[in-house]
C-alpha positions as a printed NumPy array, in Angstrom:
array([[  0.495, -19.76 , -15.054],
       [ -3.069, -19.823, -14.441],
       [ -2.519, -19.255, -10.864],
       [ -0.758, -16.133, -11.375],
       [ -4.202, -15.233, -13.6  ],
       [ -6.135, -15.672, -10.559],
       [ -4.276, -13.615,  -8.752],
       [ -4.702, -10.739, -11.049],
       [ -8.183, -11.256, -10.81 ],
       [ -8.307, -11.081,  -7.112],
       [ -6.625,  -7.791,  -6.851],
       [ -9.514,  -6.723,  -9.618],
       [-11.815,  -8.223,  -7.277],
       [-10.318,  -6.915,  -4.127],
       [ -9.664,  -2.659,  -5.456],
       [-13.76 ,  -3.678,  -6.051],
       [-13.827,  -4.243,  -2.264],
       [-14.953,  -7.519,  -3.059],
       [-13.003,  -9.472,  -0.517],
       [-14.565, -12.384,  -0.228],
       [-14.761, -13.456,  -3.598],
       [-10.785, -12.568,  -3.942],
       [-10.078, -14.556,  -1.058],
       [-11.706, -17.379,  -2.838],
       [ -9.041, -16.812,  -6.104],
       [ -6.07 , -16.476,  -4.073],
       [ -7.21 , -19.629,  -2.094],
       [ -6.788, -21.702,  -5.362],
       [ -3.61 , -19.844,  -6.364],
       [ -1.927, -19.95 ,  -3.374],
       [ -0.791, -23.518,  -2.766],
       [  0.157, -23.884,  -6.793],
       [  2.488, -20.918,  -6.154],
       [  4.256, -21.646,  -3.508],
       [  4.865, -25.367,  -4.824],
       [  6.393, -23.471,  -8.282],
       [  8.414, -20.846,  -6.313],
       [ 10.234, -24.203,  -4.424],
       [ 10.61 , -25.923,  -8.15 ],
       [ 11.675, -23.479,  -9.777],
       [ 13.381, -20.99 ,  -7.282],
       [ 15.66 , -19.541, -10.499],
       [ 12.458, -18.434, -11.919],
       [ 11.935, -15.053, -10.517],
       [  7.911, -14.686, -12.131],
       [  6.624, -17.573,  -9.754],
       [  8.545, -16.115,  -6.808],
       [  6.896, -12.442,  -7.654],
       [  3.436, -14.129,  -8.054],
       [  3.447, -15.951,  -4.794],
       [  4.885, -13.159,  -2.975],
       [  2.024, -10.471,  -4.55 ],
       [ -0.676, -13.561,  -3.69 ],
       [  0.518, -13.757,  -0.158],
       [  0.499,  -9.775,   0.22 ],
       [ -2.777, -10.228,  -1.819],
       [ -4.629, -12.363,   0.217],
       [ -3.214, -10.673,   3.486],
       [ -5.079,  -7.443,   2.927],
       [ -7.99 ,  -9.178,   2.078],
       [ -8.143, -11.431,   5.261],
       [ -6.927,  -8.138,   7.708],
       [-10.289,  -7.084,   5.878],
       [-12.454,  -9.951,   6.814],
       [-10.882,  -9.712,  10.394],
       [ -9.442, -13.209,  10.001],
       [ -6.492, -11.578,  12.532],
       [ -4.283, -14.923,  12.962],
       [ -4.438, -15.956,   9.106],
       [ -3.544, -12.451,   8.195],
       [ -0.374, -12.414,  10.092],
       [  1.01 , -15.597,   8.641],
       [  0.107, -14.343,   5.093],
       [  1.824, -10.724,   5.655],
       [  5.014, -12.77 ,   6.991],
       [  5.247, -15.096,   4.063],
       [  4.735, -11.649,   2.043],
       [  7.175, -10.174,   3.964],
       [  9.955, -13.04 ,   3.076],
       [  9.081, -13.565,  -0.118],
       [  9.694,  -9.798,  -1.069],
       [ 13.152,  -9.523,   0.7  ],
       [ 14.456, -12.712,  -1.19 ],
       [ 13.773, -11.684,  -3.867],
       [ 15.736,  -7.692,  -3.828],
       [ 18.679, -10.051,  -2.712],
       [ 18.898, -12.369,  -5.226],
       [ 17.767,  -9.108,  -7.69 ],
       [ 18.704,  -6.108,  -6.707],
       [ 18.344,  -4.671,  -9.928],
       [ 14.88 ,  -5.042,  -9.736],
       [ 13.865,  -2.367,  -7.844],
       [ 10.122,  -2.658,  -7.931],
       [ 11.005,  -5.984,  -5.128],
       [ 12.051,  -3.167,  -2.723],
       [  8.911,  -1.388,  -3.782],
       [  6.384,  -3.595,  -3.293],
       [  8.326,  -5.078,   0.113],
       [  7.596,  -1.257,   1.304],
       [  3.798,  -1.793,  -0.041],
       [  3.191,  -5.354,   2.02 ],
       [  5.024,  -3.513,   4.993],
       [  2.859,  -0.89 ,   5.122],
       [ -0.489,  -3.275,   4.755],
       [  1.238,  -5.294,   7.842],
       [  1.471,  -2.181,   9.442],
       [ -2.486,  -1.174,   9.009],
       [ -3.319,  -4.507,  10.49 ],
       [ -1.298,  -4.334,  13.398],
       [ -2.723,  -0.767,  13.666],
       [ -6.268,  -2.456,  13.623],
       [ -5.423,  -4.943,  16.163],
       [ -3.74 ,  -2.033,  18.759],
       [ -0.06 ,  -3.024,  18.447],
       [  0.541,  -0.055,  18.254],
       [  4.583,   0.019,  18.524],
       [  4.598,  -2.911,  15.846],
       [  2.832,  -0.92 ,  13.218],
       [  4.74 ,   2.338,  13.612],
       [  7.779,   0.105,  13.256],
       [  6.592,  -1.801,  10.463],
       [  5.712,   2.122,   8.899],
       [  9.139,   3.203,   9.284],
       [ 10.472,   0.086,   7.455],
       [  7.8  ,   0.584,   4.638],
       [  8.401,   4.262,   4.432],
       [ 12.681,   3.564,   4.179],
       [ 12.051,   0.799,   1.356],
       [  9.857,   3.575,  -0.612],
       [ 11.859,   6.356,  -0.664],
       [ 14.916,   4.386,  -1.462],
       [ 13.22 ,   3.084,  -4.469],
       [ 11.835,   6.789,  -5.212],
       [ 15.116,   8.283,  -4.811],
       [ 16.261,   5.778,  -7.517],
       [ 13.679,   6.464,  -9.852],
       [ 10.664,   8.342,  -9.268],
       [  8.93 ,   6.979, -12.641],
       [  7.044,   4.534, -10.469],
       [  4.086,   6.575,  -9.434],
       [  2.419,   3.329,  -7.556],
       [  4.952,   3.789,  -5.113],
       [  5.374,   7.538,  -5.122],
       [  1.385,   7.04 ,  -4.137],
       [  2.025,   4.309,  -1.167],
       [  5.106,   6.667,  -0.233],
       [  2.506,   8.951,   0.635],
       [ -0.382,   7.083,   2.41 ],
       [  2.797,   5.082,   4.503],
       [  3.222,   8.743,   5.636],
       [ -0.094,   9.782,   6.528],
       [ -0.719,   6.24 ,   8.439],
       [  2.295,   6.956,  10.489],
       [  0.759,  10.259,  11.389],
       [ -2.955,   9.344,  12.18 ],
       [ -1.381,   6.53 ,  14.038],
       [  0.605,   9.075,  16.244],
       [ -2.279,  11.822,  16.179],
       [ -4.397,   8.601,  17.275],
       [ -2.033,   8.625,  20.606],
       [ -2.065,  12.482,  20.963],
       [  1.536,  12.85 ,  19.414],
       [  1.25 ,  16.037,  17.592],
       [  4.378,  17.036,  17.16 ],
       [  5.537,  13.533,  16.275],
       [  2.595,  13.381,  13.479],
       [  3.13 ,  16.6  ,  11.888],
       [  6.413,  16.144,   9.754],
       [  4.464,  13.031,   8.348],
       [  1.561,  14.858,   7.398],
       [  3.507,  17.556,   5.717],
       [  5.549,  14.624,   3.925],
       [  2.253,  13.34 ,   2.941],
       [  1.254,  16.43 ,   1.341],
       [  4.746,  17.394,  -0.415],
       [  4.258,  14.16 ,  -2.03 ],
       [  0.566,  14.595,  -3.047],
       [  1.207,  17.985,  -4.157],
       [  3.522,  16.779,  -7.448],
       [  1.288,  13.353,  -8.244],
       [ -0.074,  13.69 , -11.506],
       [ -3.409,  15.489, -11.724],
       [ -5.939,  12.404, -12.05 ],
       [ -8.937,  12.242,  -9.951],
       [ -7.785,   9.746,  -7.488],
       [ -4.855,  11.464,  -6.903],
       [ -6.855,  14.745,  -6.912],
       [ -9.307,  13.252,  -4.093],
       [ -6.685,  12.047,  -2.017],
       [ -5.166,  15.367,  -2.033],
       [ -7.955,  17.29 ,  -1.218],
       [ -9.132,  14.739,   1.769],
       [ -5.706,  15.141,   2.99 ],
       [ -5.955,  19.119,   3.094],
       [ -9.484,  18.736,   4.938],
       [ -7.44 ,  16.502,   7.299],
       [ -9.589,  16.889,  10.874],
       [ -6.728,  15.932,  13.342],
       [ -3.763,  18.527,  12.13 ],
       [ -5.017,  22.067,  11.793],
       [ -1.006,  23.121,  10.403],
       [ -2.175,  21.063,   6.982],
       [ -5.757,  22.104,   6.167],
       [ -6.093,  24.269,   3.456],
       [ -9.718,  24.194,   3.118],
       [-10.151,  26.885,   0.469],
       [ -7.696,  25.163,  -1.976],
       [ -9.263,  22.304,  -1.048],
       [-12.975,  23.367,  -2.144],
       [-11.371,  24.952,  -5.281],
       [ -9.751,  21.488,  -5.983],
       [-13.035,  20.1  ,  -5.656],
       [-14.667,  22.085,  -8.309],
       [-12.216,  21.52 , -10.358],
       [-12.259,  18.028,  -9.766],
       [-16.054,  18.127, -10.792],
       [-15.692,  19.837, -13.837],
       [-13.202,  17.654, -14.858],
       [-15.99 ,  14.447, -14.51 ],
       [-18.81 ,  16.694, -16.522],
       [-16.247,  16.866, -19.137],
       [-15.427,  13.376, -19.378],
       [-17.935,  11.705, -18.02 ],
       [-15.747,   7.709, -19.4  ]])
C-alpha cells in the first residue's frame, strides 16, 4: 500500500537522523494502517507494516522528546509484534523485531530515568533475540541489535555503579561483535566498544587502533 511506502521512507529518513521529516511520513501512514490491520486482520503484510510504523514513529518521537506520545507508540509496537509471533510462529523475524521495539522502549525509559523499566524491558529484548539467533543466525540485523541490547543493559548498570552486574553484558557485547561480518559499521562499532571508557576488563585499545587503520585503508580503497 502506499502507506507501507511511506513508511519505508521514514526509516530512510529517520537512519538520516532526519526525525522530523519521518515523523511527518509515519503521521500519514499511521491511521491508514491501523484501519487495514482491523479489515483485514488475515493479512499478515498490513499487520507487519503498522506494527514497524508504530515502532517507527516511536523512536523518532523518544527522539524529539515527545515522552507521552512515545510511550503509546512503543505499546501499540509492542502488541502489534507479539500478535503477530502467535498467530505466526513460523515467522521468526516477528520475534525479532518484537526484541528490536523492546529494546527502543527500553532506551526511552532509560532517557526518562525509569530505570528498573528499561533494564526489564532489556532483558525481554535480549531473550526474544537470542531465541531467534539460536534458531537461525542468518539474520545479521538482529545478531547486530543482539549486541547493542547487551551493551545498553551494561551502560545502564555501569550508569548506577553496578560493575559486576555490567560486565558479563559487555563481554556478550563483544563476543557478538567479534564474529559480525567485517563491514565498516560493524567494524566501528567494534572498535568503539573496545575503547569502551566505563569497563577497563573490555578495552583493548591496541587492537582497537589497529582496527582503525585498517578500517581506513579499507575507505581509501573504496572510496563508493
Amino acid at each position: 500500500s502506499v502507506a507501507a511506502g511511506r513508511v519505508n521512507i521514514a526509516q530512510m529518513l529517520y537512519t538520516a537522523a532526519r526525525s522530523r521529516d519521518a515523523k511527518v511520513y509515519l503521521d500519514d501512514a499511521v491511521a491508514e494502517l491501523i484501519d487495514l490491520s482491523q479489515a483485514y486482520p488475515q493479512v499478515a503484510v498490513y499487520r507487519e507494516a503498522k506494527a514497524h510504523c508504530l515502532a517507527t514513529l516511536a523512536m523518532v518521537l523518544r527522539d524529539l522528546n515527545e515522552d507521552d506520545l512515545t510511550e503509546a507508540a512503543f505499546a501499540g509496537s509492542d502488541e502489534a509484534f507479539r500478535w503477530l509471533y502467535e498467530d505466526f510462529p513460523d515467522r521468526l523475524q516477528y520475534r525479532g523485531d518484537l526484541g528490536i521495539s523492546l529494546m527502543g522502549w527500553g532506551r526511552a525509559k532509560q532517557k526518562s530515568g525509569d530505570l528498573a523499566e528499561a533494564e526489564s524491558l532489556y532483558k525481554d529484548a535480549i531473550d526474544s533475540l537470542e531465541f531467534v539467533i539460536d534458531q537461525s543466525d542468518s539474520q545479521v540485523s538482529y545478531r547486530d541489535g543482539l549486541a547493542w541490547c547487551n551493551y545498553y543493559l551494561a551502560k545502564l548498570y555501569s550508569q548506577q555503579n553496578k560493575s559486576l552486574a555490567a560486565l558479563p553484558f559487555y563481554k556478550r557485547a563483544l563476543s557478538i561483535r567479534d564474529e559480525m561480518p567485517d563491514l565498516p559499521q560493524y567494524r566501528r562499532s567494534l572498535i568503539s566498544l573496545l575503547c569502551e571508557p566505563s569497563e577497563v576488563a573490555i578495552q583493548q585499545p591496541d587492537r582497537a587502533v589497529e582496527l582503525a587503520k585498517e578500517l581506513c585503508n579499507q575507505v581509501e580503497d573504496n572510496p563508493d
